[in-house]
N, C-alpha and C positions, 0 to 999 in steps of 0.2 A: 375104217369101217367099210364092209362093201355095199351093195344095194340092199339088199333083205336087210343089212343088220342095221342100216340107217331106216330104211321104212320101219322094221319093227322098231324102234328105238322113238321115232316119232308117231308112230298109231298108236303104238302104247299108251303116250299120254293123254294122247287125242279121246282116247276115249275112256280114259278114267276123268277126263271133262266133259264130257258127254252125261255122264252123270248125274251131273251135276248141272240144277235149272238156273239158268243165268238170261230169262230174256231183259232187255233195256231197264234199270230204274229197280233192279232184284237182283244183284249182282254179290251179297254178304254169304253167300253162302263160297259163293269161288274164291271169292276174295278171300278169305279166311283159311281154305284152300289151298291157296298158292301162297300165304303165309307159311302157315306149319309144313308145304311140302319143304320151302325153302329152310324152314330153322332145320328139318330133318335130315339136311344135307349140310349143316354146319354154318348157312349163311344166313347174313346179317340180313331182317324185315321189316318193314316200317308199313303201318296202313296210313293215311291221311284219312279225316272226316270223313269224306266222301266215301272212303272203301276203296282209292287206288292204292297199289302196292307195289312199293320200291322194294329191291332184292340187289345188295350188294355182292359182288361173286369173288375175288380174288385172283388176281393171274395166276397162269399156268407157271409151273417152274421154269424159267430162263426169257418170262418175259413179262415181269414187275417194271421195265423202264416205258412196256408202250402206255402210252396216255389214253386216258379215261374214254370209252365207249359205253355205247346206251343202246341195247336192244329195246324195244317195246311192240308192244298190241295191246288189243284193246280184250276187254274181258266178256262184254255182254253179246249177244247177238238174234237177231232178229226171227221171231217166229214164226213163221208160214204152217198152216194145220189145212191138212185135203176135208173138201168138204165129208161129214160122216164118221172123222177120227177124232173118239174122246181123248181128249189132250190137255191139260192143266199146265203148262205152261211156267207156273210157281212152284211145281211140286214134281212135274212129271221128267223124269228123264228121258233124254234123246236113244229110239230104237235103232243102232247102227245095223246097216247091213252091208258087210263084206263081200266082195267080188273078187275073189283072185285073177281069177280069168282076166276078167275085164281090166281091171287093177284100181277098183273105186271103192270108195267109202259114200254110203248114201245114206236116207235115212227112210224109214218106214211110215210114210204118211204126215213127217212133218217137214221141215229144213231143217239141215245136217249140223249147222254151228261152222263150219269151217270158218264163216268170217267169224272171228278170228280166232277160233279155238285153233286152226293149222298154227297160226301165229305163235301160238302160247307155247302150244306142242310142240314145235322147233324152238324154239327161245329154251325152254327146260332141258329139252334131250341135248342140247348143245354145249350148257353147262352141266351137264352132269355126266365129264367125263369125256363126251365124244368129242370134243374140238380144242385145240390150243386155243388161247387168248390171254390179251392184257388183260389188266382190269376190266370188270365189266359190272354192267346199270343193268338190271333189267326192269322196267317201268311197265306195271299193266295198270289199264285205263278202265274206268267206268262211263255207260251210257255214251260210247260213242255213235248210235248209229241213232239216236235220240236227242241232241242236244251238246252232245260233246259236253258233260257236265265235266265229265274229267279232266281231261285238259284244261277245260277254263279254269278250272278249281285247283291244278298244278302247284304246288309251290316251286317256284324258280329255284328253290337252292337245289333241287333235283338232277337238276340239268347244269348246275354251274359245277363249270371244271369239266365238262365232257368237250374233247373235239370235236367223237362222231357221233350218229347218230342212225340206228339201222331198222328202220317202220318195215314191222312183216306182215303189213295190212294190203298188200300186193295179190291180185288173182292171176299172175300170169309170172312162168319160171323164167320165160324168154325176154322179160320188160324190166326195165326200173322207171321206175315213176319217180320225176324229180321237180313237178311245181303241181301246188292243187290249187284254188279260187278260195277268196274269201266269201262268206253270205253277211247277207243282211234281209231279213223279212220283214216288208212294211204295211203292216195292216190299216186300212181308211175304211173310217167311217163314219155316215150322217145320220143323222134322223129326219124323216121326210112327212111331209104332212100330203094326202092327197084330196083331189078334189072331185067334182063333179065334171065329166068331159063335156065340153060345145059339140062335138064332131055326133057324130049317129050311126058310125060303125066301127068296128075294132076287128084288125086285121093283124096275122102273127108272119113276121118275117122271119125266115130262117136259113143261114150260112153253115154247112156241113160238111161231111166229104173230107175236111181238112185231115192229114197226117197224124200232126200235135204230135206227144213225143215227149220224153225227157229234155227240162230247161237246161240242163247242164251238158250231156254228153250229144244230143242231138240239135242245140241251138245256133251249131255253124252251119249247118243244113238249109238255114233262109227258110223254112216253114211259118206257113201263112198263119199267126192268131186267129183266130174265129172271134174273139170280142171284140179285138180292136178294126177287124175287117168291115164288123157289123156296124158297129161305132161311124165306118170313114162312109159307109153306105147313108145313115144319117144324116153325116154332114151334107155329105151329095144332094141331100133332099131338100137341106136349109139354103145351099147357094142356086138351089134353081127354083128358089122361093112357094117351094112346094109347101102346103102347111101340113103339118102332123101336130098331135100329140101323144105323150109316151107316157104310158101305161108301167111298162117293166120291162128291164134290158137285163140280160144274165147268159153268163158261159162258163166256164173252166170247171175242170174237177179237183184241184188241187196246185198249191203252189208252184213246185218242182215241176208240172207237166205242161205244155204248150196246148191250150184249148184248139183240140178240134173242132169245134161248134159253137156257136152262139145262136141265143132266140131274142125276137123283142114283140114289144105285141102294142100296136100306135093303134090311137083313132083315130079317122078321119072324116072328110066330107065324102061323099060315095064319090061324087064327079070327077074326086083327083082317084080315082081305083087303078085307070087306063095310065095313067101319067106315072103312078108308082110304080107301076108294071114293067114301063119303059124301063124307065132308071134304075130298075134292081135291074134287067136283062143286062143294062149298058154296065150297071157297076159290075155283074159276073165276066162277061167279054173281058173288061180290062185287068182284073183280076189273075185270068184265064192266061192272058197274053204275059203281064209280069211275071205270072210264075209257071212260066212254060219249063217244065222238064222237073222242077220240085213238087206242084201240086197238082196230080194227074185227076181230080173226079172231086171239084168245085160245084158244089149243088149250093144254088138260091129259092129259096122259095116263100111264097107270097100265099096265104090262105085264110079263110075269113074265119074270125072269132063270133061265138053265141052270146048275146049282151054287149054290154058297154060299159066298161071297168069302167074306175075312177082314176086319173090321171097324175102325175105332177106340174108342179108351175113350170112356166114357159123359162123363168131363171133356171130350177135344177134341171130342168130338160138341156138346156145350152150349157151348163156347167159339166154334165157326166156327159155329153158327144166332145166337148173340152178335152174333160181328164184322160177319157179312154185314148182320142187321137192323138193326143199332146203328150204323152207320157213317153218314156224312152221304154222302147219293146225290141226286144232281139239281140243281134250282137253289138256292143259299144264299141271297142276297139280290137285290133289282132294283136299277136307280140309280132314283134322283128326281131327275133333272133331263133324262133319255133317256125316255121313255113306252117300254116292250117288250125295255128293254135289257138282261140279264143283267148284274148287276158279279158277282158269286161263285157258281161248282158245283163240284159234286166228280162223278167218272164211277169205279164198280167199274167199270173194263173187265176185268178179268182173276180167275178165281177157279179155284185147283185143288187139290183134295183128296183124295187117296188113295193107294196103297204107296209113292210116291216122295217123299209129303212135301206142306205145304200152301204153297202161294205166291198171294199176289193183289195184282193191280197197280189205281192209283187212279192218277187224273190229277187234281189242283185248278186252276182257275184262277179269277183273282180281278182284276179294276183296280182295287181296294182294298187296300190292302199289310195292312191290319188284319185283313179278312175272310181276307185267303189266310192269314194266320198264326193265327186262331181256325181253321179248316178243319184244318190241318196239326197245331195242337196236339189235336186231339181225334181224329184217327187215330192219334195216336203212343200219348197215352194209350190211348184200346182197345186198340192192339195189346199193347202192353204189360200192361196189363189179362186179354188173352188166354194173356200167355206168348210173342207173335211178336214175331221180331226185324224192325223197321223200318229202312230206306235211306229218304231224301227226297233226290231232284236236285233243284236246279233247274234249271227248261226255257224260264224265259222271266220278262221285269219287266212290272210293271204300267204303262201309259200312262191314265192317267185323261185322261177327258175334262175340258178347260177352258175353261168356256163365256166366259170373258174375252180368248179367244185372239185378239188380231188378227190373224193368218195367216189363220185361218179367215173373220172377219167380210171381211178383203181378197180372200179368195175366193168370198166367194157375192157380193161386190158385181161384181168383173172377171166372174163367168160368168153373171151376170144382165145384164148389159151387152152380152156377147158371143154372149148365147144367148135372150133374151127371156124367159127361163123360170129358176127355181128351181135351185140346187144341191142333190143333197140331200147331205145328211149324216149319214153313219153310223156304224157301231161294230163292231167285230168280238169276240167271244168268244171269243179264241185270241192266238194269239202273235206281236207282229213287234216289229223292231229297234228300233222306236221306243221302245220300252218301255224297255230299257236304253241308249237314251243321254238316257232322261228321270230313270234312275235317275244316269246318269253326269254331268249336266248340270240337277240340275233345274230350271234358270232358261228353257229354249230353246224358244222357240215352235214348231210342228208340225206341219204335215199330212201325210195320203199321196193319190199321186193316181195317176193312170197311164192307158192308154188302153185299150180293149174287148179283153179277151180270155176266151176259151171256153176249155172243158173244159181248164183246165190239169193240169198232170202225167199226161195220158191220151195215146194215141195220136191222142188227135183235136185235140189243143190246136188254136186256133189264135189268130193276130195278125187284128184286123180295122183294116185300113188304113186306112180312112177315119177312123177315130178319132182317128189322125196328130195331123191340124192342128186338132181342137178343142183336143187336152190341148196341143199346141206352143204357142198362142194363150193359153190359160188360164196355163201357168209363163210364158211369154212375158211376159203385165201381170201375173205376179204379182213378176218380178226386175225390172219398170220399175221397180213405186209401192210395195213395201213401205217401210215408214216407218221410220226412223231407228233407234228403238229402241218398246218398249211402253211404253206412257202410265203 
């Protein structure tokens, strides 16, 4: 096929699933979908509970001896709507807009679906016709950008008897993506009784300015927490025997993000006002100095509150300056065998303390199953430690990178053949499917790949077409010559 006739071959489907509304946890209408398109072409369909759907394909003629391969994506995808555009979400389907010129698929006021409707749309155009191949799986997933219900909910005989395995949940033609982070989300929380303060004025500290950021793709970056900043600003105040009490301590907007800001709001005696003032100026200074060249516009500030809340005891006061300093925040370990790569961190994204009770949320991820479960053991402890009751989900399995993979070594040789230049190769600190059907299969060789897309789950997503027939070309010799089995 040439260019035009592999992009239309893959828009095509793309947007007879555009159609069709599939945001997270609403996925039975595609599902069903990609059933009947599959029996329509003569191949064998299976839904599980859940609505994921296995799609058995048949070798091409003259290569029934290669061994079993598994394309997969995931089916749902995330809905972003511009403020002002009626959008149902359940019901409404995706308005594409065409750009030849440009060579983009976008979408009119909402996000496009490319994660992963590209995926789907090359998986179908691939078997139907356009590509040689062994045998082949094609496995699409429910609620991955939600929970990964899919995947956990797998049945392993899915995956048993495959060698490889080909995730086209990739935003870039020029990358394979070959280890992604396991999660763990641990939620803590107490109930707090408060009381009437001794002090006679209430003063609100505040740590801002900060970056913060994605826990996962921007946690190698050494970005400063704002809760836990605020947190170590506290302690400061306990070892130079300054008295406060604490009214309410809170920061983060979410798990996954690194807080840029935290507030607290203490009472005191007025005479320590000059003495606090000091030692916020000294905690910003040192601050300032550690994270010279990461955290350029470090704002502390110190400003008086109207009235005089009611406080906590002098124990949970020392227990949550405890948890917040004490907890493991940022990055855990690196790999050594990645140069820059995160295997384990932990992100406070979430911290709230005051009348209604103390709650804080942490995110771990790890591609180390060992690292994630030292991380998890030693919040449980503190919390515990504290007196706070702990939940741990988990959000996601670890895919370690395996630099023995010949998937991967058969891939930088086809796209170095096909492209004059380098593949590269990379890593994500976050979560994909892969992860648990490495947990569910740990024998199965692995990539992810996919074709150029921007700003996804935004109103600007879009598909860049021309990326088409490099990724069609690259899965293309990767289901000619992969080899029998691994050496």
């Amino acid at each position: 096929m040439n260019d035009k006739e592999i992009i239309e071959a893959v828009a095509g489907h793309f947007l007879h699933l555009a159609q069709i509304p599939r945001p997270s946890h609403h996925e039975e209408k595609v599902s069903r979908y990609l059933a009947d398109w599959a029996a329509a072409q003569g191949f064998t369909a299976v839904r599980d509970a859940v609505k994921n759907v296995r799609i058995d394909v048949p070798a091409t003629p003259g290569m029934e001896q290669k061994p079993l391969g598994i394309l997969q994506a995931h089916m749902d995808m995330v809905v972003a709507v511009a403020d002002g555009v009626p959008f149902d979400p359940c019901n409404d389907p995706i308005t594409v807009i065409r750009d030849d010129e440009a060579g983009t698929l976008t979408a009119a006021g909402t996000s496009l679906g490319a994660d992963d409707g590209a995926g789907l749309a090359l998986m179908m155009a691939a078997v139907q016709g356009g590509m040689a191949h062994g045998p082949l799986r094609i496995i699409a997933t429910v609620d991955e950008e939600d929970g990964m219900e899919g995947a956990f909910h797998l049945n392993a005989d899915w995956l048993r008897g495959a060698a490889y395995l080909i995730n086209l949940d990739s935003e870039c033609a020029d990358e394979a993506l070959v280890s992604t982070a396991a999660g763990h989300s641990v939620y803590i929380r107490k109930a707090l009784s408060l009381a009437a303060a001794a002090g006679s004025r209430a003063v609100r500290i505040g740590i801002s300015g900060l970056k913060g950021g994605h826990s996962g793709m921007e946690i190698h970056k050494g970005r400063l927490n704002g809760i836990v900043a605020l947190a170590g600003f506290l302690k400061q105040l306990d070892g130079k025997g300054i008295r406060y009490e604490l009214a309410s301590l809170e920061g983060g907007s979410a798990m996954n993000a690194i807080p840029g800001k935290a507030t607290a709001v203490l009472v005191i005696d007025p005479a320590d006002r000059c003495a606090i003032e000091g030692e916020l100026a000294r905690c910003r200074a040192a601050l300032v100095e550690r994270y010279a060249g990461v955290e350029e516009n470090i704002v502390c500030t110190l400003t008086g509150e109207e009235g005089v809340p009611q406080v906590v005891s002098e124990q949970e006061k020392a227990c949550a300056v405890r948890f917040v300093t004490g907890i493991i925040d940022g990055v855990y370990s690196w790999s050594e065998d990645m140069e820059g790569l995160v295997v384990s961190s932990s992100n406070l994204g979430l911290f709230r303390l005051d009348g209604d009770g103390l709650f804080a949320g942490t995110l771990i991820r790890s591609s180390d199953a060992q690292k994630e479960t030292e991380i998890l053991r030693a919040q449980l402890a503190l919390a515990e430690a504290c007196g706070y009751a702990a939940d741990a989900v988990k959000t996601a399995d670890a895919w370690p990178y395996d630099p023995d993979s010949v998937l991967l070594a058969l891939c930088k040789k086809i796209y170095r053949e096909q492209n004059g230049s380098a593949l590269r190769v990379t890593a994500a600190h976050a979560g994909l499917e892969c992860g648990t059907f490495k947990a569910l299969q740990p024998g199965l060789d692995m990539i992810s790949i996919g074709p150029d897309l921007k700003d996804i789950h935004t109103v600007k997503e879009t598909l860049c077409l021309r990326s088409l027939p490099k990724i069609w070309r690259l899965l293309e010799g990767l289901l000619a010559e992969y080899p029998a089995a691994r050496p």
